[in-house]
MIZAMAR-92051 format. One record per residue (C-alpha): residue number from 1; residue in three letters; x, y, z. Coordinates in Angstrom, 3 decimals, m for minus. Example, Ala and Ser with C-alpha at 12.3 -4.5 7.8 and 13.67 -1.06 7.14 Angstrom:
2
1, ALA, 12.300, m4.500, 7.800
2, SER, 13.670, m1.060, 7.140
***
This chain:
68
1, UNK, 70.481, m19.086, 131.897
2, UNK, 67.496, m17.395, 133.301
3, UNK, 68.783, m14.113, 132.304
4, UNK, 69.738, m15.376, 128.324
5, UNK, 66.140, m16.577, 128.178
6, UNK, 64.681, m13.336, 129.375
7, UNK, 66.703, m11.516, 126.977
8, UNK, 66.217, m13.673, 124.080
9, UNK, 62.376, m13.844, 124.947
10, UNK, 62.153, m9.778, 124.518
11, UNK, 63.742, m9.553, 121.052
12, UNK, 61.376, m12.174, 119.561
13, UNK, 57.773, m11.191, 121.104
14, UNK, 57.174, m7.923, 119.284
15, UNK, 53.962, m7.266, 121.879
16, UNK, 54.673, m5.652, 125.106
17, UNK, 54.927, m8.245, 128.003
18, UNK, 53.226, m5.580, 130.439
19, UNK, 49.784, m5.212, 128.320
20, UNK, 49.450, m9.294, 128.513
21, UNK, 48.471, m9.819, 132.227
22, UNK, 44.923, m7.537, 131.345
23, UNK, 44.116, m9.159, 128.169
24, UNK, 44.779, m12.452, 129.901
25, UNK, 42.212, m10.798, 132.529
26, UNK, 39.742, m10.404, 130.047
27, UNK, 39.326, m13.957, 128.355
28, UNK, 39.373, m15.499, 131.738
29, UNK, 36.476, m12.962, 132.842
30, UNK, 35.079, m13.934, 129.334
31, UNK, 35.443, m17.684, 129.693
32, UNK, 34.134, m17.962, 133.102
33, UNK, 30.980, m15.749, 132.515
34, UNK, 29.910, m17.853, 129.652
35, UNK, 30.367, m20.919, 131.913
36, UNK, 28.682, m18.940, 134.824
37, UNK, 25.564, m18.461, 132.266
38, UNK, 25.268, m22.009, 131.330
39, UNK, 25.341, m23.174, 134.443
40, UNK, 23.303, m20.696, 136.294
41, UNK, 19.539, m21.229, 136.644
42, UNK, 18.243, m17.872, 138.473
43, UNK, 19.741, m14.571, 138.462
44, UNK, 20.932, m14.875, 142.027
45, UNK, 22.903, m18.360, 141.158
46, UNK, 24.562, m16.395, 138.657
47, UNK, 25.332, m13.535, 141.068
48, UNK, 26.877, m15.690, 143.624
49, UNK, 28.931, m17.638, 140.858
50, UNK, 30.312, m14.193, 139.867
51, UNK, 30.774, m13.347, 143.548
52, UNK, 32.384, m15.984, 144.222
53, UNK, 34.990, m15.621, 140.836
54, UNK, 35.535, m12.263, 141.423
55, UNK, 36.251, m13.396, 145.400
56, UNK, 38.945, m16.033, 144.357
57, UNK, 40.297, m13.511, 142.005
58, UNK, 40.735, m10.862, 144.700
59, UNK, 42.515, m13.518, 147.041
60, UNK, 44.667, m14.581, 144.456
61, UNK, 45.820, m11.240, 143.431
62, UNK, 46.566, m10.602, 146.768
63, UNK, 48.554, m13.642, 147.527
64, UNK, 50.476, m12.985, 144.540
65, UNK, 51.380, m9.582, 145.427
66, UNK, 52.222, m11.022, 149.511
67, UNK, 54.271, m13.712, 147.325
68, UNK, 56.439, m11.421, 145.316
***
């Protein structure tokens, strides 16, 4: 079943599956820096909000590339 879905998924997406994981990259970056700025109140909150984002990110990779 898995493998008809795959299959059938491929003929109907005309964009390439392997470009979507960066541009997904991108509007997250996007959405939390805009949420980073509205929330931040000095220069150093906002540095340690995009420390800490770019942190998670980095352990998350990571755990999905342990995880397969």
């Amino acid at each position: 079943m898995a493998l008809l879905l795959h299959v059938s998924l491929q003929k109907s997406l005309s964009l390439d599956i392997e470009s979507l994981p960066i541009s997904f990259r991108f509007l997250v970056a996007i959405v939390v820096a805009t949420g980073a700025l509205t929330v931040a109140s000095s220069k150093k909150e906002l540095g340690l909000l995009a420390g800490t984002f770019l942190f998670g990110l980095g352990v998350l990779e990571l755990a999905l590339q342990v995880a397969g």
